[in-house]
N, C-alpha and C positions, 0 to 999 in steps of 0.2 A: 504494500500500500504506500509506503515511505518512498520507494522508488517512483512509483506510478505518479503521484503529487509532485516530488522532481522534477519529473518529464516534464510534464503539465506546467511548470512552475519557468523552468528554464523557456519555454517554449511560446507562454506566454511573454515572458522578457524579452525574448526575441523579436517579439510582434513589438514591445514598448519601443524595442530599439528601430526597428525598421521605421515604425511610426515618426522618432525621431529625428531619423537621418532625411524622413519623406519630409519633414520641416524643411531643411535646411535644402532641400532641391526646393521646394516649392517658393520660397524665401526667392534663390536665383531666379528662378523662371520668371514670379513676379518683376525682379527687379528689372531684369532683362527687358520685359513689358514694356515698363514703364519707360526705361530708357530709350529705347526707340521708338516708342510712340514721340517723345516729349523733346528728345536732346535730337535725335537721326533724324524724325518728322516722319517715320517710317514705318508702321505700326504693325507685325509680326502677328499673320494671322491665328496663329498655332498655341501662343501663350497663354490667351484663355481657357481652349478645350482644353490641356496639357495641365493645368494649373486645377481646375476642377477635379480630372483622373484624378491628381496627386494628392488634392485635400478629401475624397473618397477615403484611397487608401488610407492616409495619417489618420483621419479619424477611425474607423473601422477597427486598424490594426491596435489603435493605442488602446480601446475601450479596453480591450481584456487590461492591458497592462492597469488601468487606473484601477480598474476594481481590484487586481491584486495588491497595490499599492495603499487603496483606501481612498483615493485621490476622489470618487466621484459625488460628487453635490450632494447635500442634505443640508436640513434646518439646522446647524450647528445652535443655534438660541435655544433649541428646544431640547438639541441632543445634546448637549456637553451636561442639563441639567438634569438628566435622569440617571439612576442609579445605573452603573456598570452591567451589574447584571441583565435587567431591561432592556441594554442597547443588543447584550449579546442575543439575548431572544431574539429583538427587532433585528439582528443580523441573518439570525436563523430565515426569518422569515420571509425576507429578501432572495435568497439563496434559489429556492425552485421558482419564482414566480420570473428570476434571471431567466433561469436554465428554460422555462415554457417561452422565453420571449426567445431565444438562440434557438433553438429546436423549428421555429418559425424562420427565421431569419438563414438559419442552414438550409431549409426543404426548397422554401421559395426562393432564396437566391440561387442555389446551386438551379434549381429548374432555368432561372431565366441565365445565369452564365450556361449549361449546357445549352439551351436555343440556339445565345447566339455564337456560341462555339461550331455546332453542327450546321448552323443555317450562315455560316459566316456575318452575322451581322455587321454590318457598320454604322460608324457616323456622319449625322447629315450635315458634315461642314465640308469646309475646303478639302481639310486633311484626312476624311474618309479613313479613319482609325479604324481599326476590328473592336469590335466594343467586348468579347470575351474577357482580354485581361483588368479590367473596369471592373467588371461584370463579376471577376472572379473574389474578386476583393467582400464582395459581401458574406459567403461561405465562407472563405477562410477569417473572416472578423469572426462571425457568429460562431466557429468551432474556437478561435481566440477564447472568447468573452465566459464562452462553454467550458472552458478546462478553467478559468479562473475561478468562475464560480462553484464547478463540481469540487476544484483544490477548497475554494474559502471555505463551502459547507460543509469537508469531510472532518477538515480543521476545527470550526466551530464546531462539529457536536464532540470530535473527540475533547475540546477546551469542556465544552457543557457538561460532558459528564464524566470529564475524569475526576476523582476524588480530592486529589491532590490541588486542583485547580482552585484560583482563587479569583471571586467574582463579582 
């Protein structure tokens, strides 16, 4: 079990990092943008649709990593002021209602990246991309986000009901 959370754990961080390396291309591209619309007078029809893919993936990939992290949103005013124990329930209970939202998010995107894998979809721009590797990025988020939360939930009940734990 300790191995398999690992996996899951490393794998997820991988996704945090790819997430963050996709900043820092998307960071360029933008600038790039800008740059030759504004300084060249030249405006690069490509750096929008390119800039879009890119903030797909960074977002998609990093979800998993935030939720291993703790990183993602809540009412802090409300949570910092409940009893420890109470937050870990309220952790619990977060856990499958993740996992029902990725289970969605894996069927129907992987459906629609296979379409347009097999039907070669493209984009209706200039630059007629293949829209599979776009497309792919939502299955591989949703199995992300999946292994973070199967890791956080196994974590939390073994916290909740080990003896030793303190809460």
């Amino acid at each position: 079990m300790k191995k398999m959370l690992s996996i899951f754990d490393a794998l997820v961080t991988a996704g945090g990092y790819a997430a963050a390396f996709s900043g820092f291309v998307l960071t360029g591209v933008v600038v790039f943008g800008v740059f030759t619309r504004y300084v060249l007078h030249t405006p690069s029809d490509w750096t929008m649709e390119i800039s879009q893919y890119i903030f797909c993936a960074m977002s998609l990939f990093g979800t998993g990593y935030a939720l291993k992290e703790g990183a993602h949103v809540r009412i802090d005013l409300v949570w910092e002021r409940m009893p420890p124990r109470v937050r870990e329930y309220l952790d619990l209970v977060q856990y499958p209602i993740i996992v029902c939202i990725c289970l969605i998010l894996i069927w129907m995107g992987g459906e629609e990246f296979w379409s347009a894998l097999t039907q070669n979809k493209r984009s209706e721009t200039v630059l007629s991309l293949p829209l599979w590797p776009v497309w792919s990025t939502r299955p591989i988020g949703g199995l992300l986000l999946l292994m973070a939360a199967l890791s956080g939930l196994i974590k939390q009940l073994f916290n909740l009901f080990n003896p030793d734990h303190k809460g």
